[in-house]
mmCIF file of the C-alpha atoms, coordinates in Angstrom:
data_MODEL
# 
_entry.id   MODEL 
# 
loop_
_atom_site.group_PDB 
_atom_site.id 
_atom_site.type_symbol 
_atom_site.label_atom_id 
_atom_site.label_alt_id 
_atom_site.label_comp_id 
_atom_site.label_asym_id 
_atom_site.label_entity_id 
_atom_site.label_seq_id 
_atom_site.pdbx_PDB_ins_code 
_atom_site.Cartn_x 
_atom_site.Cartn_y 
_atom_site.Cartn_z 
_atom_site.occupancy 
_atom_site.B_iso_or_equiv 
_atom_site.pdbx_formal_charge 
_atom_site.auth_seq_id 
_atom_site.auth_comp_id 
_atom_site.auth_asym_id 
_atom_site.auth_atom_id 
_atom_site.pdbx_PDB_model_num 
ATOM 1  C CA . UNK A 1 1  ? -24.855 -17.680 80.673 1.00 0.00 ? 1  UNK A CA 1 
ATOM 2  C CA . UNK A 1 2  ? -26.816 -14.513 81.752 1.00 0.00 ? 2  UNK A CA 1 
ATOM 3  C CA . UNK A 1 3  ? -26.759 -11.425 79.816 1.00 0.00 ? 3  UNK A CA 1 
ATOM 4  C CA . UNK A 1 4  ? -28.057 -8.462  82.232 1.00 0.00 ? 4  UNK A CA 1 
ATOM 5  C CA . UNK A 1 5  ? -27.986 -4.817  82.646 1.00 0.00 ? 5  UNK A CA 1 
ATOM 6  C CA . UNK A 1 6  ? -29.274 -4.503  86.113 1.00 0.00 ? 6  UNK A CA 1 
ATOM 7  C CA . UNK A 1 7  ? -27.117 -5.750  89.633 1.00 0.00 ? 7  UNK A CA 1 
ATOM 8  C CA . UNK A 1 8  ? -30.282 -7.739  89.972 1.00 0.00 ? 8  UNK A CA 1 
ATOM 9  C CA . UNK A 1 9  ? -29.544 -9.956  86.923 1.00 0.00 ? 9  UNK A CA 1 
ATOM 10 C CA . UNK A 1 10 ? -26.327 -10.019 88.114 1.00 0.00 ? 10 UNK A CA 1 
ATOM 11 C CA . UNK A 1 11 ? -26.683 -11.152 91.644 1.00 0.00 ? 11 UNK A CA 1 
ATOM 12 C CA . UNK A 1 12 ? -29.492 -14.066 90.518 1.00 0.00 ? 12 UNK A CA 1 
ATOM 13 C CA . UNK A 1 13 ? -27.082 -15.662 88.389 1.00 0.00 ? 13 UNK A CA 1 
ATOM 14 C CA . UNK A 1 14 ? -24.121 -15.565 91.034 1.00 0.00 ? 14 UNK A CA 1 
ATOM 15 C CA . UNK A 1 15 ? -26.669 -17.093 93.325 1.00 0.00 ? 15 UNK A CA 1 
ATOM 16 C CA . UNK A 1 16 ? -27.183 -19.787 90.399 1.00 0.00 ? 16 UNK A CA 1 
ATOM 17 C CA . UNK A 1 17 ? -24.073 -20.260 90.256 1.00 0.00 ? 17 UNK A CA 1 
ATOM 18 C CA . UNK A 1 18 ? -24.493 -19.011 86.429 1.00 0.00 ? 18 UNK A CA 1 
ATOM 19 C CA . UNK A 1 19 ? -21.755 -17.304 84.474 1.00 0.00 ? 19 UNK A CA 1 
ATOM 20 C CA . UNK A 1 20 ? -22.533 -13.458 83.754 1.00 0.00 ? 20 UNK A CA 1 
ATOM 21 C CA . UNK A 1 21 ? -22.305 -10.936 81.510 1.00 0.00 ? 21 UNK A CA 1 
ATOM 22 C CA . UNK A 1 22 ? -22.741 -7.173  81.919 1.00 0.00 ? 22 UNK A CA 1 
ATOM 23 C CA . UNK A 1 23 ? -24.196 -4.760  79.310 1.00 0.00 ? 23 UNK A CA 1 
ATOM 24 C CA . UNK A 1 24 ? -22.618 -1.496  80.874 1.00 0.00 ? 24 UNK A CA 1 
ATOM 25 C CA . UNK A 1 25 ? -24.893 0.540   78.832 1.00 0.00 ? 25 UNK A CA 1 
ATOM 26 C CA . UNK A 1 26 ? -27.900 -0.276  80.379 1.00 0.00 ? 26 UNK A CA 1 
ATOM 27 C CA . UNK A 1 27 ? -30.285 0.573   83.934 1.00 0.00 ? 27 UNK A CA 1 
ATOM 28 C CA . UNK A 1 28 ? -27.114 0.213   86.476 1.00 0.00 ? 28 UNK A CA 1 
ATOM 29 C CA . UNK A 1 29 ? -23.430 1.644   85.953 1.00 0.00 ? 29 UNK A CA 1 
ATOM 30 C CA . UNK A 1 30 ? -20.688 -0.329  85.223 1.00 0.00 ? 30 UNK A CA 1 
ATOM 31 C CA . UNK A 1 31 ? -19.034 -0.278  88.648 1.00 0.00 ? 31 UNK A CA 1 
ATOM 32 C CA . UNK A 1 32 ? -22.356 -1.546  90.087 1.00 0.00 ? 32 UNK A CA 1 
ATOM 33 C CA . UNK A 1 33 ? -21.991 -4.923  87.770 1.00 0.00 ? 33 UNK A CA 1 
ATOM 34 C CA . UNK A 1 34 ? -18.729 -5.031  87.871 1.00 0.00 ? 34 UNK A CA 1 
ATOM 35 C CA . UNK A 1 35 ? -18.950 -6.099  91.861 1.00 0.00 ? 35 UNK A CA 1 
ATOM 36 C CA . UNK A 1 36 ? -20.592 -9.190  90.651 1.00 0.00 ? 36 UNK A CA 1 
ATOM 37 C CA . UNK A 1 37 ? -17.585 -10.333 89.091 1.00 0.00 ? 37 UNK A CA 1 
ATOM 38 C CA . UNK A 1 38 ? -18.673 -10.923 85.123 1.00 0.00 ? 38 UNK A CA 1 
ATOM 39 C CA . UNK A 1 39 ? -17.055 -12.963 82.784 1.00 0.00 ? 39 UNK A CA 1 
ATOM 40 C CA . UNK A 1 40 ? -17.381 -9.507  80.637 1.00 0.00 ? 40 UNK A CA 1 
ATOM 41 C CA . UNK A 1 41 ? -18.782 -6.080  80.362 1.00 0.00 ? 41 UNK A CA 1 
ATOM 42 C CA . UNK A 1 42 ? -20.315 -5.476  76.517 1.00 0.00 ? 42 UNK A CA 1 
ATOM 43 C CA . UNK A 1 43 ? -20.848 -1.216  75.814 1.00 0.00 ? 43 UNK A CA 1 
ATOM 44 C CA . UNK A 1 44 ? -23.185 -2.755  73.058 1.00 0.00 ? 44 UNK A CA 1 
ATOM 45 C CA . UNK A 1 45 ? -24.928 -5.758  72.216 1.00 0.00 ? 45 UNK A CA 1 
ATOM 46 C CA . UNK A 1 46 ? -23.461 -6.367  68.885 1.00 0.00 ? 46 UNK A CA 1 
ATOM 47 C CA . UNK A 1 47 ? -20.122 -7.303  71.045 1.00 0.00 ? 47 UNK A CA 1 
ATOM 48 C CA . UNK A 1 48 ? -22.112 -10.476 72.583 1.00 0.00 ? 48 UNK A CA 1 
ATOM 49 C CA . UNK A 1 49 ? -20.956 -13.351 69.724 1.00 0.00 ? 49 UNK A CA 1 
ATOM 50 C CA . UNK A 1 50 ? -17.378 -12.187 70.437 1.00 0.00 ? 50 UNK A CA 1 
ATOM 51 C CA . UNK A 1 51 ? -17.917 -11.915 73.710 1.00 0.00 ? 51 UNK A CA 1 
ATOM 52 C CA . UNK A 1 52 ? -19.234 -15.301 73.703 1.00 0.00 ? 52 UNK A CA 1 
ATOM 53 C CA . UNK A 1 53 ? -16.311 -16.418 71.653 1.00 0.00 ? 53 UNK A CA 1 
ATOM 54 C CA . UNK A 1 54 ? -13.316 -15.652 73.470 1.00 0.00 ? 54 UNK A CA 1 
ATOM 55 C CA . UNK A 1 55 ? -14.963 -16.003 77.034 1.00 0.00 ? 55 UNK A CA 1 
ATOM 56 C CA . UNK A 1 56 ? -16.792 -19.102 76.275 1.00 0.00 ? 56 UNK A CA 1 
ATOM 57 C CA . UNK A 1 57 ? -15.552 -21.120 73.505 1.00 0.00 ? 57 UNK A CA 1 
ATOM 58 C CA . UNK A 1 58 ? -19.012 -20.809 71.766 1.00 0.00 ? 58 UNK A CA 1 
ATOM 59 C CA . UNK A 1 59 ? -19.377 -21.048 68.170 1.00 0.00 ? 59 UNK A CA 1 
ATOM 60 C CA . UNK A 1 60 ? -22.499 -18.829 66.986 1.00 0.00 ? 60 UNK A CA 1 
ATOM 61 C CA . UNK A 1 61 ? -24.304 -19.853 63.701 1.00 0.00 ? 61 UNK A CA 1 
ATOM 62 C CA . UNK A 1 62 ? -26.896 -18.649 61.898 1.00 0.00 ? 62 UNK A CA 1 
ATOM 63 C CA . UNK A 1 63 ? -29.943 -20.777 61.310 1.00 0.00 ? 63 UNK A CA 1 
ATOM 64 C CA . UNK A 1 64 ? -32.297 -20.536 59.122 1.00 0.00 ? 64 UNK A CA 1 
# 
């Protein structure tokens, strides 16, 4: 999974084949990333482990 805030991100995981998601608050808008077709769009980082949750079935632990 990449986690970007710039189309650039965006379009080198497409071309990877990766799944993406968009931080909207970051260097490009929203409707720039949202052309690439992300899984999501966070307006914060602290949405990422439920992002990751629902999109991706992941289970995020903490380790220490």
């Amino acid at each position: 999974v990449m986690v970007g805030d710039t189309a650039y991100d965006m379009e080198m995981a497409r071309n990877a084949n990766v799944p993406r998601i968009a931080c909207c608050y970051g260097v490009h808008s929203r409707e720039r990333l949202m052309a690439y077709e992300p899984a999501a769009c966070m307006q914060s980082i602290s949405e990422l482990e439920s992002v990751l949750a629902s999109e991706f079935q992941c289970k995020i632990t903490n380790v220490s």
